[in-house]
C-alpha positions as CSV (number, residue, x, y, z in Angstrom):
1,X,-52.2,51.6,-36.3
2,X,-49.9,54.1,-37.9
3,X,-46.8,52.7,-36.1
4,X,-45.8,49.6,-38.3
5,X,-43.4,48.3,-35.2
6,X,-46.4,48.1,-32.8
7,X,-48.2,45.5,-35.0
8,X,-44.4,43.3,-35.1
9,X,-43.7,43.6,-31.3
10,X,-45.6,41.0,-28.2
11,X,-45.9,41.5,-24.4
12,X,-42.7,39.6,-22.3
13,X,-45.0,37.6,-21.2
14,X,-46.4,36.3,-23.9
15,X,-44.9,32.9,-25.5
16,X,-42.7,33.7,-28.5
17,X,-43.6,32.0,-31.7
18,X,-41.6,29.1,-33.3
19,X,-43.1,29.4,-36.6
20,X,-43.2,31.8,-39.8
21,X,-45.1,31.9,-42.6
22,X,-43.9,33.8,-45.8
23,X,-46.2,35.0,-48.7
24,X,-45.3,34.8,-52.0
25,X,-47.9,36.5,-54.1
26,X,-46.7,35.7,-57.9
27,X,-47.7,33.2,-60.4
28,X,-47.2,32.2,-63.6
29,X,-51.4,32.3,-64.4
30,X,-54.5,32.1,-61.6
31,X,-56.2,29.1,-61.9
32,X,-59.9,28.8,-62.2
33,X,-60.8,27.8,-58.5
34,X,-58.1,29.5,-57.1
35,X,-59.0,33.0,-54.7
36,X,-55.7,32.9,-53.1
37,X,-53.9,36.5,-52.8
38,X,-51.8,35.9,-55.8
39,X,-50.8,38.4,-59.2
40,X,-50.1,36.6,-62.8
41,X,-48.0,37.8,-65.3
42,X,-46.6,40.4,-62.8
43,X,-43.1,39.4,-62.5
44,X,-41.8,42.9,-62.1
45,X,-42.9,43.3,-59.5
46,X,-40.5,40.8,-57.5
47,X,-37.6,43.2,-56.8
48,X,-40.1,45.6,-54.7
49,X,-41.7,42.8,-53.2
50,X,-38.6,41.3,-52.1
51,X,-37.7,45.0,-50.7
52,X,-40.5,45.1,-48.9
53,X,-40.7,41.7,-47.3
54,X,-37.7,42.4,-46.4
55,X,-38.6,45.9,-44.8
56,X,-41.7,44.0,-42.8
57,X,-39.5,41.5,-41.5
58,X,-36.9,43.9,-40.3
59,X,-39.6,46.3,-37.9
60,X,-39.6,42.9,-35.5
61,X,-38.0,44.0,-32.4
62,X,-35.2,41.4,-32.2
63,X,-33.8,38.1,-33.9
64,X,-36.3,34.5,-33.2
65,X,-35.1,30.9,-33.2
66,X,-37.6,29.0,-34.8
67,X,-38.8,25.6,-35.9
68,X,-40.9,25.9,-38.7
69,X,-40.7,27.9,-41.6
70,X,-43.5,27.9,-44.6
71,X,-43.1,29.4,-47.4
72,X,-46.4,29.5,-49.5
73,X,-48.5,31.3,-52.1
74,X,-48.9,32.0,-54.9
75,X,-46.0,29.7,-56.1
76,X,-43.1,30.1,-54.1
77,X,-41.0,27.8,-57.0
78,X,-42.2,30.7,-59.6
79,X,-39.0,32.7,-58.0
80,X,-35.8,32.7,-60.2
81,X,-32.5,31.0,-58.2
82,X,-31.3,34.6,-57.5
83,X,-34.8,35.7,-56.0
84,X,-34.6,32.3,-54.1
85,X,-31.6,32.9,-52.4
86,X,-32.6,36.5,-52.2
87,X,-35.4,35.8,-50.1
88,X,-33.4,33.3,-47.9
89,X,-31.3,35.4,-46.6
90,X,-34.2,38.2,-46.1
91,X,-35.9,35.6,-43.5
92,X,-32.4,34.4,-42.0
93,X,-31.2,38.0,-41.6
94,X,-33.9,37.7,-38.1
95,X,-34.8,33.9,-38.3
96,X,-32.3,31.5,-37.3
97,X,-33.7,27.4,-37.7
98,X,-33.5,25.4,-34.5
99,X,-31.8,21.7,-35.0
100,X,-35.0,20.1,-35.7
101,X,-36.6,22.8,-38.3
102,X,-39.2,22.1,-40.6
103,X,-39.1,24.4,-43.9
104,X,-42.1,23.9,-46.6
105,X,-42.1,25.2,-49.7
106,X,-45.2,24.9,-51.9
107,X,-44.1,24.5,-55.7
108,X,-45.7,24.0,-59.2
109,X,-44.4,20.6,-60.7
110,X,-43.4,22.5,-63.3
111,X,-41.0,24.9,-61.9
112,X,-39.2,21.6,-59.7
113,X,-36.4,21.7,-62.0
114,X,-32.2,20.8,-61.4
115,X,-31.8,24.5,-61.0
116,X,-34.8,25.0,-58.9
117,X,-34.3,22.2,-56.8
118,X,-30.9,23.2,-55.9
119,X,-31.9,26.4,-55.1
120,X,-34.8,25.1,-52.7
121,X,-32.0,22.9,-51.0
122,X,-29.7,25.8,-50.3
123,X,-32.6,27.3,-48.9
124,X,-32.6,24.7,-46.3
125,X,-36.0,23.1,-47.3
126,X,-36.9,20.1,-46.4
127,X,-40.3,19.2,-47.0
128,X,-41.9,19.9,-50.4
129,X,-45.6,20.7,-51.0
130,X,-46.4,20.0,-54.6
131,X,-49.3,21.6,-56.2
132,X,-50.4,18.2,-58.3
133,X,-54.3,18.4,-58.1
134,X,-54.6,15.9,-60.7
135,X,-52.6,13.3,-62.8
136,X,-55.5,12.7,-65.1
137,X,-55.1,14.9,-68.3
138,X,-58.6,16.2,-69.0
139,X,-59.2,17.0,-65.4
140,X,-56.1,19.1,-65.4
141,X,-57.1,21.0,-68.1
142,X,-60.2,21.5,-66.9
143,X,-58.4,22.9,-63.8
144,X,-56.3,24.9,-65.8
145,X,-53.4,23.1,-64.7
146,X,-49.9,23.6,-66.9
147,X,-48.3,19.9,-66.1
148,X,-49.2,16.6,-66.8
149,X,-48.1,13.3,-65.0
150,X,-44.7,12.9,-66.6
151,X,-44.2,16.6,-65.1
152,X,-44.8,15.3,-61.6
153,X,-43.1,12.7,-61.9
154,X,-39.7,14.7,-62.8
155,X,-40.9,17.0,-60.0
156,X,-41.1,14.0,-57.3
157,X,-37.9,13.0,-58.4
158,X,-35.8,16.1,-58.2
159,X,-37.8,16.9,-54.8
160,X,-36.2,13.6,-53.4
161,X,-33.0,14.3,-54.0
162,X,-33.2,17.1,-51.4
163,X,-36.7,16.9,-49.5
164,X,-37.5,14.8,-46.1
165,X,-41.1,15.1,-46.8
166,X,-42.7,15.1,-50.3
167,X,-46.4,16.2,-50.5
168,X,-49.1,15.9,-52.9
169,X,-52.0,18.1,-53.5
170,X,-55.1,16.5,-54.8
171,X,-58.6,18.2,-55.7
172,X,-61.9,15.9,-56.0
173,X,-65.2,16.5,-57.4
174,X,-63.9,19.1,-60.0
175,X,-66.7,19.6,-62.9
176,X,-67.9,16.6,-64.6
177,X,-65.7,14.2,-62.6
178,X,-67.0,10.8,-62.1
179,X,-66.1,8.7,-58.7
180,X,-64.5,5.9,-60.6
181,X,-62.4,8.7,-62.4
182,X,-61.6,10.0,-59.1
183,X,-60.3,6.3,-57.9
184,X,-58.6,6.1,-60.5
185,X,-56.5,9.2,-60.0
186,X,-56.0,8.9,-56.3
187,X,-54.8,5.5,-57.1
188,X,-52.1,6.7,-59.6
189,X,-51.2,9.6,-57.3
190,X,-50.3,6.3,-54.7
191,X,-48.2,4.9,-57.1
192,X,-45.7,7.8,-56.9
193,X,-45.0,7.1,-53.3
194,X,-45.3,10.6,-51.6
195,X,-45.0,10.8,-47.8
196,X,-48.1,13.1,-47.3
197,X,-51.6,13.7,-49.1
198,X,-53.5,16.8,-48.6
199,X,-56.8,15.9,-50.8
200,X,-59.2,19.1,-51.2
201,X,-63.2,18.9,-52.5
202,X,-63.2,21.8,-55.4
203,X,-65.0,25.0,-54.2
204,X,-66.4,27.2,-56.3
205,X,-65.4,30.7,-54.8
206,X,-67.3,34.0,-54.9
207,X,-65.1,36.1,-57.6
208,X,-63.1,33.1,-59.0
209,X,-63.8,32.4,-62.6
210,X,-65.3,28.8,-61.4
211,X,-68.0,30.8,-59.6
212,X,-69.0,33.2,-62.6
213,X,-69.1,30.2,-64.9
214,X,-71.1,28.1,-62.2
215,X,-73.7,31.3,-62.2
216,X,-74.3,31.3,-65.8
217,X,-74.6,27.3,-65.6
218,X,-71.2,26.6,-67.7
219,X,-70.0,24.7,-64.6
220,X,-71.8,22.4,-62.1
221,X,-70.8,21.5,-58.7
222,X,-70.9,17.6,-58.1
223,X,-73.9,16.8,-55.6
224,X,-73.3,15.8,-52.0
225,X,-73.9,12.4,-52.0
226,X,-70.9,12.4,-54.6
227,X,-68.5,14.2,-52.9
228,X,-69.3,12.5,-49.6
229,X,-68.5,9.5,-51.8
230,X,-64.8,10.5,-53.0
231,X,-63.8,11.9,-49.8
232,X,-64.8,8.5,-47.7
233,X,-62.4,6.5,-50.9
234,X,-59.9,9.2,-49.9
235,X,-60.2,8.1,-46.0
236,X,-60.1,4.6,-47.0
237,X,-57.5,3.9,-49.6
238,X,-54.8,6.2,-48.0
239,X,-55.4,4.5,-44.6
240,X,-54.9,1.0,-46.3
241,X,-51.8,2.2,-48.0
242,X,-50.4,3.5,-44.3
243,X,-51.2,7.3,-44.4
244,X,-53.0,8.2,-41.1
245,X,-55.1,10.9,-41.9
246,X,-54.3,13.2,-38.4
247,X,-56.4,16.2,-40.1
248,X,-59.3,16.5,-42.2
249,X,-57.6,16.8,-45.6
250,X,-54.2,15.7,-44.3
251,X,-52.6,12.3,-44.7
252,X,-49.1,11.1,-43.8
253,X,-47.1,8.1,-43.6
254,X,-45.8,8.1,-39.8
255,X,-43.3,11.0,-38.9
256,X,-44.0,12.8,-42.3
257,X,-47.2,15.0,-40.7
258,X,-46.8,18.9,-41.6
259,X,-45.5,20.7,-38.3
260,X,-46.0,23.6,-39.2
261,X,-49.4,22.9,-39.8
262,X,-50.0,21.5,-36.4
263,X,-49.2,24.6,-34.9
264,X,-51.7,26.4,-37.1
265,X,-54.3,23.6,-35.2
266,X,-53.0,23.5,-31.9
267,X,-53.4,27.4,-31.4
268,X,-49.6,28.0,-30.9
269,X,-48.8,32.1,-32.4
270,X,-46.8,32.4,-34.9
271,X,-45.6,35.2,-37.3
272,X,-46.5,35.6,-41.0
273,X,-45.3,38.5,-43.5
274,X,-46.5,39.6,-47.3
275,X,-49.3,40.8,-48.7
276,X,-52.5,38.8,-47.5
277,X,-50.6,36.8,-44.5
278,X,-52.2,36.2,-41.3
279,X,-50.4,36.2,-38.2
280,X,-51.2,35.2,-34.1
281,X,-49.4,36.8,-32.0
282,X,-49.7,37.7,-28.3
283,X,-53.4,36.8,-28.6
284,X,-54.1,38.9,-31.3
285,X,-55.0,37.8,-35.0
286,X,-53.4,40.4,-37.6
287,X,-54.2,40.2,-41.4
288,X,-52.3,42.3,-43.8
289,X,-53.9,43.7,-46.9
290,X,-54.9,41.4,-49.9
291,X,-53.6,43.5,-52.5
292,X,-49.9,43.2,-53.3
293,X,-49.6,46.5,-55.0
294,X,-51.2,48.2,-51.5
295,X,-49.3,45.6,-49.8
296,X,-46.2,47.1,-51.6
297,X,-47.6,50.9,-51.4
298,X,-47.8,50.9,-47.7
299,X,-44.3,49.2,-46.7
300,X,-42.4,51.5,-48.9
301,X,-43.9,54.4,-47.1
302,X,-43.0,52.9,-43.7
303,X,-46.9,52.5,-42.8
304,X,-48.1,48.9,-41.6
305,X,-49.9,46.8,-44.0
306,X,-52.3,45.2,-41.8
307,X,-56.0,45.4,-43.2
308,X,-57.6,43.9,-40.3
309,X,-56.7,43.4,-36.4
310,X,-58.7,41.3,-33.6
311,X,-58.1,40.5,-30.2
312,X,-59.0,37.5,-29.6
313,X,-60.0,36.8,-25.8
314,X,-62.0,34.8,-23.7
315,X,-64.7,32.6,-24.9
316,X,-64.3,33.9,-28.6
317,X,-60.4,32.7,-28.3
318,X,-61.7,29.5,-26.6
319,X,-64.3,28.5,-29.0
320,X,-62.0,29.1,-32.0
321,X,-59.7,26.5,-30.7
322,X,-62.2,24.1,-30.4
323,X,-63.4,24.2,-33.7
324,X,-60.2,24.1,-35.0
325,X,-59.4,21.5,-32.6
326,X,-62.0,19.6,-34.1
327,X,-60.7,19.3,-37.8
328,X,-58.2,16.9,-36.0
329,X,-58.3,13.2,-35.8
330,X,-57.5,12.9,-32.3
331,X,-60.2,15.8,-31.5
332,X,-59.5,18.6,-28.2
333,X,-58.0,16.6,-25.3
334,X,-60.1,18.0,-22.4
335,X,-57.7,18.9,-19.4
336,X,-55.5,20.5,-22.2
337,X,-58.2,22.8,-23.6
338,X,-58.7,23.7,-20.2
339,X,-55.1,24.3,-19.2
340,X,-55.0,26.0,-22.1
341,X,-58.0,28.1,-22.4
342,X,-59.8,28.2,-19.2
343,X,-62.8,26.9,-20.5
344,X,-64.3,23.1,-20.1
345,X,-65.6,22.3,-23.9
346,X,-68.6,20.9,-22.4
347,X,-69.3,24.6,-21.9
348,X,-68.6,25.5,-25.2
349,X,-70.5,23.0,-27.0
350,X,-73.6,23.2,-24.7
351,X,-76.2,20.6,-23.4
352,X,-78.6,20.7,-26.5
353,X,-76.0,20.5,-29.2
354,X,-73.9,18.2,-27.5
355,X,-77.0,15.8,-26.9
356,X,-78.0,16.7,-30.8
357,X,-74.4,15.6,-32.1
358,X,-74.3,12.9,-30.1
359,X,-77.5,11.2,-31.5
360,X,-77.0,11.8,-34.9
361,X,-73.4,10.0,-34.2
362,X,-71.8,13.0,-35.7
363,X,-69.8,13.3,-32.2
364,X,-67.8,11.1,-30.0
365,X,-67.1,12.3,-26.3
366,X,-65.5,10.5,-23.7
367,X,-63.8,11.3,-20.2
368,X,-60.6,12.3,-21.8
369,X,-61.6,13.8,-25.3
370,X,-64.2,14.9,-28.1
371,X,-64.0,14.5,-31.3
372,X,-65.8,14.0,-34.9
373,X,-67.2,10.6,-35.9
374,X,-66.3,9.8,-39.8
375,X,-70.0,11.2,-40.4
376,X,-69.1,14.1,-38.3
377,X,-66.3,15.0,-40.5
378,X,-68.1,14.9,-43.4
379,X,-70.5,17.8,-42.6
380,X,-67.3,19.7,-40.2
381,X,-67.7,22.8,-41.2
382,X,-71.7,22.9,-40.2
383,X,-70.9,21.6,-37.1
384,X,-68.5,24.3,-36.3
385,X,-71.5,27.3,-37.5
386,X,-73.4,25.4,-34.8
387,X,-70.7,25.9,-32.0
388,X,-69.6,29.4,-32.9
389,X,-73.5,30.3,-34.0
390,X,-75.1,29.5,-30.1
């Protein structure tokens, strides 16, 4: 696709999105676990960056009102005030926010100071994710975390003086962790009264530094039984503390669940821009290039940065919904899958598996919906191979 326009422009007929996801690739240092299409230590880079964003966003063929707005990473709080505003004004300069908008911005405790917090007001946020992964001290280090609890608790406190929405980010069965060790964080993490939960199981990526130390046996993942363990505590404390989990690592006290999010699961398009961001539009799933300095290369020289393009049509659109679908509480709604798709999900899921999920009680189906049983959702992700695999 040499025209970078084409890839920025959808049929008439096709819905227009209400959501956009920005990129932002820096970070103070990558993090052990972390594969995420991120550069450390390369702060000059931020001016061209900022340039280029700005170029991407600009090929769209006219201004969108939107409702949701998610600006992620990397570490989106990393950017100095100026950058900040900066990049505000980039994404307003084609975005304008309906009444009701949602804007996320993902930040390090660390960087959640006055000055930082100001700026992320200005820039009309209103719902703060924070990357806390742990309050417990050795487990942070372990993670190569650079905050400790006192840190977040600044960090929730500035965030409030803005934010509708606060969110924590907590990681389980990181190396060497011990359930009661994971109780106990969880339980302090309740204590600082956040409005959402996203808890994460630690995976060890191919290419991360976990996943070299893991091969040479300097790092060991915690057994299933274990993790199974910790996530089921996760299920059960938030729920008696009044955080519905409406996802399978998402938990929110009522009215405080991520929209933007939602439209990610409900298969609603929506546009994304920077290096590595993945956008649905008009049907059709566009990835740009996971290198920021390619990223960078290509914009500059008015080429499109998108590495990877699929069309997604049919049954292969149909059963990617309902897996995603799935990761839900309230599962796929059958009359709106098929108003939606064109396909029954009894078609999808077929006679054998279906009959197979059913009486291992990993799958609950009625006249009006399916969706996972609490054993279900502990093994999701095998259950959607099976779907996808037939």
């Amino acid at each position: 696709m040499n025209d970078p326009k084409l890839s920025q422009t959808f049929h008439p007929q096709a819905v227009a999105p209400k959501s956009v996801y920005i990129h932002i690739p820096f970070c103070r240092h990558r993090c052990g676990y972390c594969n995420f299409t991120l550069v450390a230590g390369r702060d000059y880079l931020i001016d061209r960056f900022l340039d280029a964003l700005e170029t991407e966003i600009g090929w769209l063929d006219r201004s969108y009102e939107i409702e949701t707005l998610f600006f992620g990473g990397g570490t989106p709080s990393h950017l100095s005030p100026a950058n900040l505003q900066r990049l505000n004004q980039i994404v307003l300069s084609r975005f304008t926010l309906s009444p009701d908008y949602e804007v996320t911005a993902e930040c390090n405790p660390g960087d959640l100071n006055n000055a930082c917090a100001q700026s992320l007001a200005r820039c009309h946020v209103t719902r703060i994710s924070l990357g806390v992964q742990s309050l417990n001290g050795k487990k942070l280090r372990i993670l190569e975390r650079d905050h400790d609890a006192e840190i977040v608790r600044t960090a929730i406190t500035n965030a409030r003086r803005f934010a509708r929405s606060v969110s924590l980010d907590m990681i389980f069965a990181s190396p060497r962790e011990s359930l009661q060790q994971w109780q106990d964080d969880l339980n302090q993490a309740i204590l600082l009264q956040p409005d959402h939960f996203s808890t994460y199981e630690l995976t060890y990526e191919k290419g991360t530094s976990f996943w070299i130390q893991r091969e040479r046996g300097q790092l060991s993942s915690a057994d299933e039984e274990l993790r199974c363990q910790m996530y089921e505590f996760a299920i059960d404390t938030l729920a008696r503390h009044g955080f519905r989990q409406y996802e399978i690592s998402s938990f929110a006290k009522p009215g405080h669940e991520c929209l933007h999010n939602n439209i990610y699961w409900s298969g609603q398009p929506y546009f994304a821009f920077g290096p590595g961001a993945s956008r649905f539009v008009d049907g059709i799933r566009e990835t740009n290039h996971l290198s920021t300095t390619r990223y960078l290369s290509l914009v500059e020289s008015g080429k499109s940065p998108v590495a990877q393009r699929e069309q997604l049509l049919g049954k292969d659109s149909a059963l990617e919904q309902l897996v995603i679908g799935l990761r839900c509480n309230q599962g796929v709604m059958r009359s709106e899958f098929v108003e939606r798709t064109g396909f029954e999900v009894s078609e999808l899921i077929g006679e054998r598996l279906r009959d197979k999920l059913l009486q291992e009680d990993l799958l609950q189906a009625n006249a009006e919906r399916v969706n996972l049983t609490r054993p279900g959702l502990m093994v999701c992700d095998w259950i959607a191979g099976e779907i996808m695999g037939q």
